[in-house]
SEZAZA-149720 format. One record per residue: x, y, z of N, C-alpha, C in turn. Coordinates in steps of 0.001 Angstrom, whole numbers, plus 500000, padded with zeros to 6 digits. Layout:
N
XYZXYZXYZ...
***
This chain:
385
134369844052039045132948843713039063132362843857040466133039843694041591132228843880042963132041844935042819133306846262042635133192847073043076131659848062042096131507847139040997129893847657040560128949847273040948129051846130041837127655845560042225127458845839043878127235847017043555127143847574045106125954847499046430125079846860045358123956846232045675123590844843045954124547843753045723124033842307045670123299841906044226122808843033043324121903842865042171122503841858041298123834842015041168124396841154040071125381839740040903124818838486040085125108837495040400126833837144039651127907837030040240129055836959039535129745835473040015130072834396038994130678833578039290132057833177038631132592832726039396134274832353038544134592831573037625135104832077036141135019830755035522136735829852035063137572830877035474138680830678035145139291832258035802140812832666035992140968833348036174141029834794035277140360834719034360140310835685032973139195836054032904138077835381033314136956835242033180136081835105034040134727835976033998133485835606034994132163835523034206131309834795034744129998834364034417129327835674035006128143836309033965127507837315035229126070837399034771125322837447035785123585836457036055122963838396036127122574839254035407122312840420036299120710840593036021120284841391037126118702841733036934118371842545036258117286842302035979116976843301034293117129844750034109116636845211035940116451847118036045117901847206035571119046846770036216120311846813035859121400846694034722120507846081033885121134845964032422121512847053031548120990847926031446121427849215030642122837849919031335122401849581032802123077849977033359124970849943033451124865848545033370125961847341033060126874847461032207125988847504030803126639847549029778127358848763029552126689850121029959127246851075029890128693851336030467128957850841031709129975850780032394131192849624031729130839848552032031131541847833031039131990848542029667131135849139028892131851849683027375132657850647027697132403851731028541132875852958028923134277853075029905134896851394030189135988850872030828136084850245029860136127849999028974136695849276027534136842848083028240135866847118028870136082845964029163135043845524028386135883843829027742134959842958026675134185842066027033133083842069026589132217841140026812131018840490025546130658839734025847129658838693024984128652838543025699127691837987025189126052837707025747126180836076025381125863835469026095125535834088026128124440833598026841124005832745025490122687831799025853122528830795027211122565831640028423122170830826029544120537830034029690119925830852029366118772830584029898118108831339030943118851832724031149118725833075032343117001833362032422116470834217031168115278834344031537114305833753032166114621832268031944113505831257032637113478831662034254114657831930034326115121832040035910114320833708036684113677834233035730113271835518036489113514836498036570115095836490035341116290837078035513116267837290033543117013838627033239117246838834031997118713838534031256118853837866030050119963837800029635120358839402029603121574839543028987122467840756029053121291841860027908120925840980026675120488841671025559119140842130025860118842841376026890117347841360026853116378842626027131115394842841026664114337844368027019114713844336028190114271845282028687114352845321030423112468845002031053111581845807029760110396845675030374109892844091029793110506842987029337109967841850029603109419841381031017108563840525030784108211840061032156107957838539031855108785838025032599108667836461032978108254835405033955107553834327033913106868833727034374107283832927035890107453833354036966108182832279037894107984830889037548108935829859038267108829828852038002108031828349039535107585827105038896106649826320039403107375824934040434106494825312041453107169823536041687106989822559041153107730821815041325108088820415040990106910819296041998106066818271040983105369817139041702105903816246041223106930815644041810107051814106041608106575813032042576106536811788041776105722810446042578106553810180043765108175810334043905108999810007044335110219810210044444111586809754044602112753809746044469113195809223043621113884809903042759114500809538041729115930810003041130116737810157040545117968810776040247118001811134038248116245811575038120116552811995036809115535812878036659115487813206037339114428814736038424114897815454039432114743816942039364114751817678040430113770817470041402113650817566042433112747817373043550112253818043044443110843818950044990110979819479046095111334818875047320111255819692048035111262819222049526110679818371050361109375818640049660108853817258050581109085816459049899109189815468048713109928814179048033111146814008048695111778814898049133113283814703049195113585814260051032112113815193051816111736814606052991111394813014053395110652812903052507109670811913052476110226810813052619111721811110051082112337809455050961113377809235052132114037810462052775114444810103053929114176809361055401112492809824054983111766808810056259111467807465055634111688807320054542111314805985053696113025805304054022113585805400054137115219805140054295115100804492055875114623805490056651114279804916058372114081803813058336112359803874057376111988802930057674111927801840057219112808801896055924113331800574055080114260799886055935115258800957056849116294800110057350116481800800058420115741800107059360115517801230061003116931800839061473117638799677061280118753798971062153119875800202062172119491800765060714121216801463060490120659803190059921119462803097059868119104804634059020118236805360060084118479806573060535118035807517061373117776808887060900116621809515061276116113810996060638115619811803062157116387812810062329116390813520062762116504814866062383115660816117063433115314817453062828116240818071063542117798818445063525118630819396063881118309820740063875117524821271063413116844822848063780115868823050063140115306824076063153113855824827062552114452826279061891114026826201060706114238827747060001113061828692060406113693830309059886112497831071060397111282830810060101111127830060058991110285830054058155109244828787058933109721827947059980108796826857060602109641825457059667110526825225058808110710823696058180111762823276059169111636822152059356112723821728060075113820821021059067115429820800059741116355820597058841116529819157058923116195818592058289116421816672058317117529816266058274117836815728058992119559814928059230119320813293058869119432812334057983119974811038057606121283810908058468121130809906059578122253809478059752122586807673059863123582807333059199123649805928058748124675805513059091124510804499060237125289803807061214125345802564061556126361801874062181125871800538062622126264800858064325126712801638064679126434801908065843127824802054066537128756801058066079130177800864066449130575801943067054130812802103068610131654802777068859133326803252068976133668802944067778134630802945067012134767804065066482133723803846065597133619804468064384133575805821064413134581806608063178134642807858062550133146809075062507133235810129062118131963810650061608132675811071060018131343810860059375131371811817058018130578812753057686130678813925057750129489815104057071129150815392055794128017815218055228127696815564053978126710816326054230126658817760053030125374818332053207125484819107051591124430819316051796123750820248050033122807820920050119122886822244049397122023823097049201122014824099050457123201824015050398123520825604051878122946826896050687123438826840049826122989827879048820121522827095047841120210828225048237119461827228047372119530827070046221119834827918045246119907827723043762120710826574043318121594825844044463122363824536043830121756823314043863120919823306043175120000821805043298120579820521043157122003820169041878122382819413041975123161818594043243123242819573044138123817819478045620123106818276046218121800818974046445121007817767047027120658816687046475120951816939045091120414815360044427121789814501044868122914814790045290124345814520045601124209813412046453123894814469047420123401813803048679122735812823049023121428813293048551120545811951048523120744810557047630121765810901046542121853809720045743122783808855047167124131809522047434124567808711048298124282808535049922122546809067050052122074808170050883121681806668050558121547806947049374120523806068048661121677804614048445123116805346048296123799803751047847124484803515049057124529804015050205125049803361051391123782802636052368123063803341052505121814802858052891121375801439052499121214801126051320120284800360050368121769798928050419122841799742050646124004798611050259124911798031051592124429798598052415124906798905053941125765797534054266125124796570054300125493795376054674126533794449053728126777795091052719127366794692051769128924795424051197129124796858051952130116797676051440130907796983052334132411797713051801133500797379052695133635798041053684134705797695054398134780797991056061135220799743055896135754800219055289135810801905055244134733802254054913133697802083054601132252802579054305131610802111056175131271801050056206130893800784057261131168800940058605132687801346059041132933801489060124133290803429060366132107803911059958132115805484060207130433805930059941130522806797060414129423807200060845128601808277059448127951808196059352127484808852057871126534810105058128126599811148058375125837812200058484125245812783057654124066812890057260124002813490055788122645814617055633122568815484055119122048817064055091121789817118054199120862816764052956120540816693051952120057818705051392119481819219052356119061820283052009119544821292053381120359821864053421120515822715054501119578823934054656119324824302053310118904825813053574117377825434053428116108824875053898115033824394053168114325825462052884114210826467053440113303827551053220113477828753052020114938828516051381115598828935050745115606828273049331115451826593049505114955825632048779113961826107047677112882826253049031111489826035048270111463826997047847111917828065047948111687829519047724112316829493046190113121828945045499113513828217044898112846827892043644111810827118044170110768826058043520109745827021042963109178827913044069107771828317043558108314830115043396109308830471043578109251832096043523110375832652041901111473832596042761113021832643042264113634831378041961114090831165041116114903830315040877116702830545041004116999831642040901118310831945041312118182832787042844117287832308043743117636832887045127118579831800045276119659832684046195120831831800047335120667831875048466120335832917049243120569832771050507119455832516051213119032832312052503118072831958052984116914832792053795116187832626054198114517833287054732114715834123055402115972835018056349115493835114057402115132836812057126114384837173057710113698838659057689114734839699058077114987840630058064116337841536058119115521842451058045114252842532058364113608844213058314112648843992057643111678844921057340110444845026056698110426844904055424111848844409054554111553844590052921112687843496052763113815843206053471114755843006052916115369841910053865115854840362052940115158838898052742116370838606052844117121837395053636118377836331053773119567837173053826120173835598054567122182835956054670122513834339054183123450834884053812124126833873052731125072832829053939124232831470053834124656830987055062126342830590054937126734830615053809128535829924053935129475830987053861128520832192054500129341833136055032129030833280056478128116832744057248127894832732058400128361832266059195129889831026058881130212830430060047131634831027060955131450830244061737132078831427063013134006831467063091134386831500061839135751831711061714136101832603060450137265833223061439137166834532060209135929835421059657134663835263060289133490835731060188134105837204060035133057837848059247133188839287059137134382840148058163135121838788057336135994839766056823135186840583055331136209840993055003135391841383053489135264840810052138136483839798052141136460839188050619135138838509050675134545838859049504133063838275049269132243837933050043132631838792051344131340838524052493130958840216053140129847840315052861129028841725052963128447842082054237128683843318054699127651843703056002126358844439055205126067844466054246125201844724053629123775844319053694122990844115054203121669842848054232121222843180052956121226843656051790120613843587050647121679843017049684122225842710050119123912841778049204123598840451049331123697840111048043123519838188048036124775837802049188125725838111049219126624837773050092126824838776051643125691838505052283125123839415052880125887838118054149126547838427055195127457837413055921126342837315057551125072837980057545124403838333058964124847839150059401124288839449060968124705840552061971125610839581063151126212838496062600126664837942063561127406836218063400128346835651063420128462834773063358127610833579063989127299832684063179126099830994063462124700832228064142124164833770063430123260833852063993122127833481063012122375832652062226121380831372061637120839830263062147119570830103062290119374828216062424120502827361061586120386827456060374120771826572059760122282826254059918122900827725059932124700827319060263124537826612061727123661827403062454124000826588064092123540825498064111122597824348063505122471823409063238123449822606062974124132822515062233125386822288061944126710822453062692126865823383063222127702823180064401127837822958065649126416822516066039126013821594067127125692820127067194125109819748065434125327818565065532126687818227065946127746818722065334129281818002064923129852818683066617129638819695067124130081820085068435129906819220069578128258818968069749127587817675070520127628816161070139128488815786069289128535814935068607129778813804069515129628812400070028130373812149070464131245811519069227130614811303067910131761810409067286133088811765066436133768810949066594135436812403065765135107812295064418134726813378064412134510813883062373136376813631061803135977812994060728137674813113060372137181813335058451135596813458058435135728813851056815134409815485057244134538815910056268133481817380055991133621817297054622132155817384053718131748817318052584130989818272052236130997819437051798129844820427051327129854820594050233128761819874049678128461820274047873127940821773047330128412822232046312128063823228045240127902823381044414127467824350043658127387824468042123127604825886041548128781825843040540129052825078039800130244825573039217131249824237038950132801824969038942133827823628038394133102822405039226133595821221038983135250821248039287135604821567040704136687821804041505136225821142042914137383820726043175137658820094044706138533821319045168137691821539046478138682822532047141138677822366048663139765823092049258139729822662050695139943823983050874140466824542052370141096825766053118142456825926053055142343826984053057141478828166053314141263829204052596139925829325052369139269830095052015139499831945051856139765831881053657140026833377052988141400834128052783142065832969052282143711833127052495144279832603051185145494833236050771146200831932049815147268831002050321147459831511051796148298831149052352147882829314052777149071828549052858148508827043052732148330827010054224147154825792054541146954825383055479147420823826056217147571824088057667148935823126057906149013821920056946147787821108057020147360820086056745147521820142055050148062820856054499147526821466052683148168820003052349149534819672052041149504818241051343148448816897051450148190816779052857147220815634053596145906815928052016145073817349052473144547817810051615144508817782050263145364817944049979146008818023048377145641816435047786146213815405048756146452814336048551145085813423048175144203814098049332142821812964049104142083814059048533142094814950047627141450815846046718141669814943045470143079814640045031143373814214044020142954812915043934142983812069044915142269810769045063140707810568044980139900812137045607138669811945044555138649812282043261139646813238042667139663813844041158140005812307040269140752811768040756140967810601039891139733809773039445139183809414040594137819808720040692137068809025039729137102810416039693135442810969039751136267810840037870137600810759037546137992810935036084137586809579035365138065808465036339137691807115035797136481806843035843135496807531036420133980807402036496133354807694035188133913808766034797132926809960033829133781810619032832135190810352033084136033811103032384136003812634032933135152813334033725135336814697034121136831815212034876137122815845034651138701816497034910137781817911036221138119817019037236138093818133038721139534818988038919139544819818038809140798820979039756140478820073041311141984820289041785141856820245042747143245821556043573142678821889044659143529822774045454142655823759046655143447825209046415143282825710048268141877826974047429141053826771048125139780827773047461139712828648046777140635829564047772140682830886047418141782831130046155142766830263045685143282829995044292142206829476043566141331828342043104140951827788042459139454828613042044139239829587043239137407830344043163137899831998043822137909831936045072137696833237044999137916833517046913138280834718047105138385834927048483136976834724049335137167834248050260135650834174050900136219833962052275135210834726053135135381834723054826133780834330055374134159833423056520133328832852056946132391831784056824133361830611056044132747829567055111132643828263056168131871827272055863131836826544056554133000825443056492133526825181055683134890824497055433136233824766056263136396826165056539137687826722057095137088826650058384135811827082059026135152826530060192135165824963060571135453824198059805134865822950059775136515822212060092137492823054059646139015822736059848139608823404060386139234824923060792140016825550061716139729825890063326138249825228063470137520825072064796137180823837065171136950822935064384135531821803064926136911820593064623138272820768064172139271819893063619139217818785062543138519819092061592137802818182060846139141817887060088139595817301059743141146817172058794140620817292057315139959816439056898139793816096055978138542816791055229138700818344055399137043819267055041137629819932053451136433819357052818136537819871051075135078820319050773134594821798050153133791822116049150134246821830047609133386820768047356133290820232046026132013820956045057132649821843044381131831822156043647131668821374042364130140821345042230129483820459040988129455820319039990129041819715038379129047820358037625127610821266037614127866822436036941128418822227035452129274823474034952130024822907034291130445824381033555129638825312032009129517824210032154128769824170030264127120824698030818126336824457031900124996824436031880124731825685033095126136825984034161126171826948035383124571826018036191124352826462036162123143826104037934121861825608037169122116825525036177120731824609034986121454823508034892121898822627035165122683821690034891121206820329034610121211819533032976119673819325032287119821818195033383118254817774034065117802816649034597118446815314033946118840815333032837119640814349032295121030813973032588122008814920033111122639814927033436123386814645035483121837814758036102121998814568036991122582813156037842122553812042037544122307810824037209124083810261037319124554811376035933125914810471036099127256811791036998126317812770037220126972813417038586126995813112039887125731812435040220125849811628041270127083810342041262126884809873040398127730808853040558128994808636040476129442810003039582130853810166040022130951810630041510130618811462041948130656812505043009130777811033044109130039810083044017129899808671044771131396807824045318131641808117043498132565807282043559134496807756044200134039808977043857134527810003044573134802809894046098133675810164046441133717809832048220134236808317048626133643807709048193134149806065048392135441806051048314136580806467047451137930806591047407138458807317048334137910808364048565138196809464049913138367808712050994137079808048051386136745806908052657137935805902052824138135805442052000139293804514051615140766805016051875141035805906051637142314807541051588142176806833053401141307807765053449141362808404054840141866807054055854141634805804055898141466804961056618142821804514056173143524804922055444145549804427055374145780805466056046145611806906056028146297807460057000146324807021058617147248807368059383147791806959060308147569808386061417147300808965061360147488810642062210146733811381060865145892812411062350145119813754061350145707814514061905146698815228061684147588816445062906146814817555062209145970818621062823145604819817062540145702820787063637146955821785062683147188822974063623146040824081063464145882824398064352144556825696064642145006826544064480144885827559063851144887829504063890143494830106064211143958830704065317142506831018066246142551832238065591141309832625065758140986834584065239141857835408066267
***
């Protein structure tokens, strides 16, 4: 399948190792099928929904034309709604200022586009204390990401004074929307854009930021020198706002990151590094260990059954991710992309459902937090480029 989508046109996701999900644009459909039949490879059409998205199911005319989607007005914050950006802004400065003692909002960079990137950070100040990174929506089409996020601003924040001492004595970083311009773009244009704003020439739009970070940058598994490829990796490692945002908070950062959290969608797998390897990484049991300690959680929460393991087994080769950056440069021990649900719904996952994904995903981290604070030593060996 890459080697047909020579363009970025077709959206391909992993659903098992037998199997892929595939999102394609309409000019391309005749196209598709032809190749597929003519390699005697099998396939079915399934009721995604894609059309809503801008995008044609497999069967579909090609000269349909469909309606972009609209943004979203809500009153507020909520976890049984999608949200734009500014709601999702808004309640973060509402968090400040509910609880100035321990809740902080800060703008870690500016996209091309002029939004700045809002950082929640929730502290009691202890210089003691750990860091934790959370962030969502590096890719915009994963909305449930940020609702992730913000739910568990929402229950450390609101509960601050009341959690136990592994919640409280670390530092809480949290990125509700990394990519914002990519977001909104999102809201009012495309609904399956991923990558983000930045201009690449007179026609041709984003680099896929969790291929932008500065390790192993540039290889080829699923990362493109292409600028018209959804997995389009830049002309350069962190030459994004948004990745370099991110690796200056945690670079300039005096407290020791000992967790990295990046939400996705959609796969409903815990995964760690490395990414562009199958080969295990030093730390892989440590890893292994508090993967399974959120999979449990998140099982007694909801009953959902998470995979847990090394990425590039469980999804797919990828170079230049922020995870293997996040553990093979910045020493983060404890760095996992948790992808979201759904399997059943892919990146529509119903507003109804949002609600009790947060709360596993919660309960999840809280056990992690807990993990982490019996270990005794984070030993992480480096493999430099």
């Amino acid at each position: 399948m890459k080697n047909l989508d020579t363009k970025g046109t077709i959206n391909i996701s992993k659903e098992s190792s037998d199997e892929l999900n595939v999102v394609v644009e309409g000019s391309r459909v005749m196209h598709l099928e032809k190749l597929l039949q003519s390699r005697n490879i099998f396939f079915e059409v399934t009721d995604t929904n894609a059309d809503l998205l801008g995008r044609h199911r497999l069967q579909a005319p090609i000269n349909l034309t469909y309606p972009k989607p609209r943004a979203l007005i809500k009153p507020g914050m909520d976890w049984t709604n999608y949200h734009p950006l500014n709601v999702i802004y808004s309640y973060l400065q509402e968090l400040e200022t509910q609880y100035p003692s321990t809740c902080t909002v800060s703008a870690i960079g500016r996209t091309v586009e002029g939004r700045n990137i809002l950082m929640l950070k929730i502290s009691n100040s202890n210089a003691s204390n750990t860091g934790v990174w959370l962030d969502g929506a590096i890719h915009a089409r994963e909305w449930i990401s940020a609702c992730v996020v913000t739910y568990i601003a929402e229950q450390i924040a609101k509960n601050f004074d009341t959690m136990p001492a592994n919640i409280t004595n670390k530092d809480w970083y949290l990125v509700p929307v990394v990519n914002p311009d990519g977001y909104v773009y999102t809201h009012l244009n495309d609904r399956m854009w991923r990558k983000n704003r930045s201009r690449l020439g007179t026609t041709v739009v984003g680099v896929d930021l969790n291929r932008n970070f500065g390790y192993k940058w540039g290889g080829a598994d699923n990362s493109s020198g292409d600028p018209n490829h959804n997995n389009f990796r830049g002309f350069d490692s962190f030459s994004e706002p948004e990745s370099n945002a991110i690796k200056d908070v945690i670079f300039y950062s005096t407290t020791p990151f000992k967790i990295f959290l990046t939400f996705h969608a959609y796969s409903e797998v815990i995964t760690f590094p490395w990414c562009y390897t199958s080969d295990p990484c030093p730390d892989y049991v440590n890893l292994l260990e508090g993967g399974t300690v959120m999979a449990k959680a998140i099982y007694e929460t909801s009953g959902r059954m998470y995979k847990v393991g090394n990425f590039k087994d469980l999804m797919y080769p990828a170079s230049g991710t922020s995870i293997d950056w996040s553990y093979g440069v910045a020493r983060i021990p404890f760095s996992y992309l948790i992808e979201l649900r759904s399997k059943d719904y892919k990146f529509l996952l119903p507003k109804e459902r949002i609600l009790e994904c947060c709360q596993e995903i919660w309960n999840g981290v809280r056990a992690l937090a807990e993990h982490v604070d019996k270990k005794k030593c984070w030993n992480c060996v480096i493999i430099q480029n």
